[in-house]
C-alpha positions in Angstrom: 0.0 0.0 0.0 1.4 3.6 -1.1 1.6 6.7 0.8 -1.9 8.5 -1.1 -3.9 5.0 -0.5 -2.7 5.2 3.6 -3.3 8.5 3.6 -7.0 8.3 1.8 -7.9 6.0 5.1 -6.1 8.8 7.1 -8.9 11.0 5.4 -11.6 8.9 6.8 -10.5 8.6 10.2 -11.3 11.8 12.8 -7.8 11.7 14.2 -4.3 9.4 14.8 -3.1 8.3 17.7 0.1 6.3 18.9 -1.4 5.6 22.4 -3.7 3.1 23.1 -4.9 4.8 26.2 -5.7 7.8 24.3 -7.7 6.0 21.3 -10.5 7.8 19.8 -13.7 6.3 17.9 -13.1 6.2 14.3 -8.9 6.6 14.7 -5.7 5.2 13.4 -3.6 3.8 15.5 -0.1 3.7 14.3 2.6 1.3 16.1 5.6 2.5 16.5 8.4 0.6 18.7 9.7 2.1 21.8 13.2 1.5 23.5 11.4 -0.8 26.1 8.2 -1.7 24.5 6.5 -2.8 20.6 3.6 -1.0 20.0 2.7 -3.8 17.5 2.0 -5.5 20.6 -1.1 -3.1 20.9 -2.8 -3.6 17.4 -5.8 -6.0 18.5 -6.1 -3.6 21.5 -6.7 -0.2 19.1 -9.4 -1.9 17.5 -11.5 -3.1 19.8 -11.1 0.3 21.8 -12.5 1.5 18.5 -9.7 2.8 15.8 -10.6 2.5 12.3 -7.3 1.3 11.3 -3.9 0.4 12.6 -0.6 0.5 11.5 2.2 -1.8 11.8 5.7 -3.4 11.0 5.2 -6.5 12.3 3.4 -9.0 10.2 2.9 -11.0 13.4 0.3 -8.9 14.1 -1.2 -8.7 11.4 -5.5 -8.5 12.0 -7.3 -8.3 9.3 -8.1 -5.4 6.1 -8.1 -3.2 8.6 -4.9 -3.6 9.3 -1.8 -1.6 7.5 1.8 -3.6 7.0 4.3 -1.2 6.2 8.0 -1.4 6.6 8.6 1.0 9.0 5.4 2.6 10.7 7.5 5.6 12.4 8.8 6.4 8.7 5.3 5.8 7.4 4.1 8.2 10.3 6.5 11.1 8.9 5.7 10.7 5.5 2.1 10.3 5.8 2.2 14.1 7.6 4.5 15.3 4.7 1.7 13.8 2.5 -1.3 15.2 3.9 1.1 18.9 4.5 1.1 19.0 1.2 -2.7 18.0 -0.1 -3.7 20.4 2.5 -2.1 23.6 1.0 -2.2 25.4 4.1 0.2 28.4 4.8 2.6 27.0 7.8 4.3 29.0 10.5 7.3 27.3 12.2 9.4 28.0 15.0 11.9 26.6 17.1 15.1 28.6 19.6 17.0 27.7 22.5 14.5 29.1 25.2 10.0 30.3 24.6 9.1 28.3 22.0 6.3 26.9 24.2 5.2 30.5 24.9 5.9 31.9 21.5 3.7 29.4 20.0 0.9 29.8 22.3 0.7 33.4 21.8 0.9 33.7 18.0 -1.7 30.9 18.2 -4.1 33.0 20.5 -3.4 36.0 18.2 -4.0 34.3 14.9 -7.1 32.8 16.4 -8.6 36.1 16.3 -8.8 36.3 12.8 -8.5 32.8 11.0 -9.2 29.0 12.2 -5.6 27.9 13.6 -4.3 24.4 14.5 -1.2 24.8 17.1 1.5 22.1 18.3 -0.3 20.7 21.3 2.1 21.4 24.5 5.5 20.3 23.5 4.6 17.8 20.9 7.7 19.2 18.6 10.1 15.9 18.1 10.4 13.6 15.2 6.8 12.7 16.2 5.3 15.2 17.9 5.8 17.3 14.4 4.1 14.6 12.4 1.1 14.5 15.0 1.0 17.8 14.8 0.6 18.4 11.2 -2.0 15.0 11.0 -4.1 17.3 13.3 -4.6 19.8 11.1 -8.1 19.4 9.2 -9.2 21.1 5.5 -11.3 23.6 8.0 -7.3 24.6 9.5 -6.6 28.0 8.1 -2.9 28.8 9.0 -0.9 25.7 10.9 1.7 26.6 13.9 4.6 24.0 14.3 6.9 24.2 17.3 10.3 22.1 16.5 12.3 21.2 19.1 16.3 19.5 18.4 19.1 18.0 21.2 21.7 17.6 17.8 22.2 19.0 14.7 20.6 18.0 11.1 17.4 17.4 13.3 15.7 21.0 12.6 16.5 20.3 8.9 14.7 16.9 9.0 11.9 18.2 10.6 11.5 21.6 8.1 11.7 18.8 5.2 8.6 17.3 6.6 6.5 20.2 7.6 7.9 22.1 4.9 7.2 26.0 6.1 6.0 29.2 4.5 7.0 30.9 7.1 10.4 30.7 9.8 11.1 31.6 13.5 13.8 31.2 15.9 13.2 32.6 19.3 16.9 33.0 20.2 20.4 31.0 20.3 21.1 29.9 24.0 22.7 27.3 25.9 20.5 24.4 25.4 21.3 21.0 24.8 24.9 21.4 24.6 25.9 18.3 24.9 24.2 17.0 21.4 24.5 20.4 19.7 28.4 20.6 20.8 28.5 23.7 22.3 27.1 27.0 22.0 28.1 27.3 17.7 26.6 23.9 17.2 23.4 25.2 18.8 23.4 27.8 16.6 24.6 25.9 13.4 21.7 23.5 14.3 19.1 26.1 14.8 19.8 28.0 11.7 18.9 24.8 9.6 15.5 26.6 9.5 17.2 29.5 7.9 18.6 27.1 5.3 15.5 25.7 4.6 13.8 29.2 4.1 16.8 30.5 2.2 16.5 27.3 -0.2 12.9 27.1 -0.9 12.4 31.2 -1.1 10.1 31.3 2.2 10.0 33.9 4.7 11.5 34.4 7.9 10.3 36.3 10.8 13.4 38.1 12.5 14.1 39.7 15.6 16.4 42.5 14.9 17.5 43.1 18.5 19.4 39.8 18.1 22.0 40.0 16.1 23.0 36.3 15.4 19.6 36.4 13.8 20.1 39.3 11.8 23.5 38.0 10.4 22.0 34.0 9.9 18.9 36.0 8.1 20.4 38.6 5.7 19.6 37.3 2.6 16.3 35.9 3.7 12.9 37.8 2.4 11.8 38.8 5.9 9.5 40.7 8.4 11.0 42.5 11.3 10.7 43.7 14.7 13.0 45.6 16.6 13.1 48.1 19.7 13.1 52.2 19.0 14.4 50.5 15.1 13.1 52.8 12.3 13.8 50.1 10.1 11.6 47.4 11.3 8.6 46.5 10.2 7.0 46.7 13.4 8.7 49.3 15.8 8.4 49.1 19.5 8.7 52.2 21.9 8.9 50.9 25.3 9.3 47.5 26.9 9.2 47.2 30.9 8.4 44.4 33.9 8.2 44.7 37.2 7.0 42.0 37.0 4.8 42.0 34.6 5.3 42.8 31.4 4.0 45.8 29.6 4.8 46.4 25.6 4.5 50.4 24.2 3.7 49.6 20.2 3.0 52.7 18.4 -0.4 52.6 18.2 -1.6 50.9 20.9 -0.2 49.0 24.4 -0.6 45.4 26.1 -0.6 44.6 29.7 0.4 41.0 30.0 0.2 38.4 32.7 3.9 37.4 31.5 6.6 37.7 33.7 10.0 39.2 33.2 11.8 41.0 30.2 13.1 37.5 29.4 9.3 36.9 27.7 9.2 40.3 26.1 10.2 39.3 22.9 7.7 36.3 22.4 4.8 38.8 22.9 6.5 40.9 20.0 7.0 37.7 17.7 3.3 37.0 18.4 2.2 40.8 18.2 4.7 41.1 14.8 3.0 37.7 13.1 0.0 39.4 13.7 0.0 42.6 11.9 1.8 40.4 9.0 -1.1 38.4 8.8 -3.2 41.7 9.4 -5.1 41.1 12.6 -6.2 44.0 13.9 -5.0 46.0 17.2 -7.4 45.7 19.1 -7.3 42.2 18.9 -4.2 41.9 19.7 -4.4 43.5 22.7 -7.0 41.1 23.6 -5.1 38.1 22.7 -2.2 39.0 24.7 -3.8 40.3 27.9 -6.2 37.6 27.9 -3.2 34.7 27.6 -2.3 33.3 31.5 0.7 31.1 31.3 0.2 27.4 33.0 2.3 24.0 33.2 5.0 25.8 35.3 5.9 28.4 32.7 6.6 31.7 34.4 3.5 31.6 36.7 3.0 33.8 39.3 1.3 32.2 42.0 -0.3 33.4 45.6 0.6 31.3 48.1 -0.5 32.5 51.7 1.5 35.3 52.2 4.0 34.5 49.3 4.3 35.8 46.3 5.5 32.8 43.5 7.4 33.1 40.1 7.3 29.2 38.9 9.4 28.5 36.3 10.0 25.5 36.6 9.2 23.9 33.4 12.5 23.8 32.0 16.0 25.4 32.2 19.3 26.0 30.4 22.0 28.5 31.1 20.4 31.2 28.9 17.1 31.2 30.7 18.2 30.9 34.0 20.5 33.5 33.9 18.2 35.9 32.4 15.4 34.7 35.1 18.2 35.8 37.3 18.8 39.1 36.4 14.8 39.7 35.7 13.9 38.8 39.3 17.1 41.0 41.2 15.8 43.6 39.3 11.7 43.1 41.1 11.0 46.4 42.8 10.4 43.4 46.2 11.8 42.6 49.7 12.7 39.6 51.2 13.3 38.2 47.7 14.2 33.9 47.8 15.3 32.3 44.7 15.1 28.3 44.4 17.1 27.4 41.6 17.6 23.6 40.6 20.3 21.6 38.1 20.1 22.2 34.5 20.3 19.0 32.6 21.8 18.1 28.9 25.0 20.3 29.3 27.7 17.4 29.1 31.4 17.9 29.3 30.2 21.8 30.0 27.8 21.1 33.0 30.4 22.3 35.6 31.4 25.0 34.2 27.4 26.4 33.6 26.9 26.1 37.1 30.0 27.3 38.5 28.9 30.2 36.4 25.2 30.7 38.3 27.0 30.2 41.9 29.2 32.8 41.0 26.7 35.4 39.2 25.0 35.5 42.4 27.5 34.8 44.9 28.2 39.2 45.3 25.0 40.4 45.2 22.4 41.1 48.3 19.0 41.4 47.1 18.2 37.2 47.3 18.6 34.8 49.5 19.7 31.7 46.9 19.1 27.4 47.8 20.4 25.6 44.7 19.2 21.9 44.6 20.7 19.2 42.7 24.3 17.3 42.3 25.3 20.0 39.5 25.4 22.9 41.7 26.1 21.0 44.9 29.7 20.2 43.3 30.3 23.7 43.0 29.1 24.5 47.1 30.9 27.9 48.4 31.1 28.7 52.2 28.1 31.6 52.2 25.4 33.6 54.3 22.9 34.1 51.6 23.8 31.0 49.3 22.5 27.7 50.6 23.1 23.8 48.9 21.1 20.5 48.7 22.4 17.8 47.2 18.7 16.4 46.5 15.5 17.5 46.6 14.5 15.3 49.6 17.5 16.7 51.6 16.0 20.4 50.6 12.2 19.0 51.6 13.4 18.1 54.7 15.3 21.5 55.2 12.2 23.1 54.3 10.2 21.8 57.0 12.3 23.5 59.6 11.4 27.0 58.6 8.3 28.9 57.8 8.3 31.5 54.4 6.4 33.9 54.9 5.7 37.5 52.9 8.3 36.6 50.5 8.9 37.2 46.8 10.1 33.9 45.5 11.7 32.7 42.0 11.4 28.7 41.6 13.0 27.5 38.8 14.8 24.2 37.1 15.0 21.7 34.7 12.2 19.4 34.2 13.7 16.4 36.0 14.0 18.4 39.0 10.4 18.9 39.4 10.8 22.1 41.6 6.9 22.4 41.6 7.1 20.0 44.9 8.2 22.9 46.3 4.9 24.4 46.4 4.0 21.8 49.2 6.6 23.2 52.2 6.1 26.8 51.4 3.5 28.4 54.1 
């Protein structure tokens, strides 16, 4: 069976799935083998939970006509999305960046979704599958499509362009992330700039943030639409940017209050407020997209906790967005101010160094009292007043039960696997 004939049953299921658990009536299930697990395995189980058709590369399993053999069903999976990206038509906005492509994406979703029918990468769905799933979800009603692409190593950003294939480009900055596949700090920016290629070669367009000058230089000979700070030259010009905590955007013609927090997320509301006037939505509902957007899932939340006043960021963290989290909070016009900071993962032979590097940015100053959690920053314990070190969360849990927070301004914020949200539970 060819691509067009899998994806013509595609066409007559209501969605695809790759979890059993989360089956729908009338899907397709397609089986694709884990490290620990063959989704093969699962076939019989999709059907009678009520998927129209399954996919698989096991003949073993093999069920009946409603049943798909294909070599590889993680290959078919990619090139059925490339397939149906194409016999769809639909103008395509992609984006990826060392640090807010979550948040980017969300809001240039909510502001699209003012004026046209969007279809957005659900959460962080933005992987070698989560692309694929993402542009299967997209429907003949979907007006403009919004991919998030996420990438650990290089090439992986030009696979993932080659099967969405976008009209339109994005990268929200060029940090320290994922060192340890990218290489270092040039291979995360070789890697991210594959979108760049891919714009450059098939004569798309790129969005580009002229504050940034790495994107500037990667972008030059790029047909693009520009943003920039007090810039004559951009396309849209911004008069004012401030946050304390919150942050508040002067545009020329009108203003948003958001319920973002921290300069760090100023330039994803102008991405989203830039796409915008591109695609011509107007102001005024712009401004309503953006003040009506309240972060979740432990990105840059500001929480009330009895007395406490809580900045959880705890989704994720890299050098780049820790140290600008950093800076952002020392600057809060606040008293007793308490950061919680926790290991950053995926750094490799650089880990050390990286948080050496936090210990020491706020080792002189007075404004925070600082408890780093974790092995990483453990290793690099100094003998302080104000600087304070767990080796483990549980070691930190049970410190925390000893004291009692109270009217404090606090920053929480780590890498995923540290799961600094559990902090939430010992703070009064």
């Amino acid at each position: 069976m060819n691509i067009q004939e899998i994806h013509n049953l595609f066409l007559k299921c209501k969605s695809i799935s790759i979890d059993t658990r989360k089956i729908e009536k009338d899907s397709m299930f397609c089986a694709i083998k884990g490290e620990n697990f063959d989704a093969n395995t699962f076939a019989q189980e999709a059907l009678d939970r009520g998927a129209l058709y399954v996919i698989i590369d096991n003949p073993a399993y093999f069920i009946d006509q409603r049943t798909i053999l294909v070599q590889n069903s993680l290959e078919t999976l990619q090139e059925l999305a490339k397939f149906h990206r194409l016999f769809l038509k639909l103008p395509i906005i992609a984006l990826t960046g060392s640090n807010g492509k979550t948040t980017t994406k969300e809001l240039i979703n909510v502001v699209l979704a003012k004026k046209y029918k969007t279809k957005a990468t659900v959460g962080n769905l933005n992987n070698h599958i989560g692309v694929p799933l993402t542009l299967l979800s997209f429907t003949s009603e979907t007006e403009i499509g919004i991919v998030e692409m996420g990438a650990n190593h290089k090439k992986e950003i030009e696979f993932l362009c080659e099967i969405a294939q976008p009209d339109y480009g994005y990268i929200t900055n060029f940090g320290k992330a994922h060192l340890e596949g990218f290489g270092g700090v040039e291979g995360v920016i070789v890697g991210k700039s594959e979108m760049y290629q891919y714009l450059r070669n098939s004569k798309k367009m790129a969005f580009v943030n002229l504050e940034d000058p790495i994107q500037v230089e990667k972008s030059h000979d790029i047909k693009s639409f520009t943003f920039g700070i007090n810039n004559e030259h951009a396309d849209v010009n911004i008069k004012k940017v401030a946050a304390n905590p919150f942050v508040v955007i002067d545009y020329n013609d009108f203003a948003v209050k958001s319920h973002l927090i921290g300069l760090y997320n100023s330039n994803n509301i102008n991405t989203a407020v830039t796409i915008g006037h591109f695609f011509e939505v107007d102001n005024a509902s712009i401004q309503s997209a953006i003040e009506g957007y309240i972060p979740e899932n432990n990105r840059s939340q500001m929480l009330k906790k009895d007395s406490n006043e809580i900045i959880l960021d705890a989704y994720n963290a890299n050098p780049s967005s820790m140290a600008v989290a950093i800076a952002n909070f020392l600057q809060l016009d606040s008293h007793n101010k308490i950061m919680i900071l926790g290991d950053m993962f995926e750094l490799g032979e650089e880990s050390h160094q990286e948080h050496k590097a936090i210990v020491d940015s706020v080792s002189n100053q007075e404004k925070s009292v600082c408890y780093f959690i974790g092995k990483a920053f453990f290793e690099n314990k100094i003998s302080s007043d104000i600087l304070h070190f767990f080796e483990t969360f549980e070691s930190f849990a049970t410190y925390l039960k000893t004291i009692n927070f109270s009217k404090n301004t606090i920053l929480i914020k780590g890498s995923r696997g540290m799961a600094l949200e559990r902090t939430l539970e010992y703070v009064a």
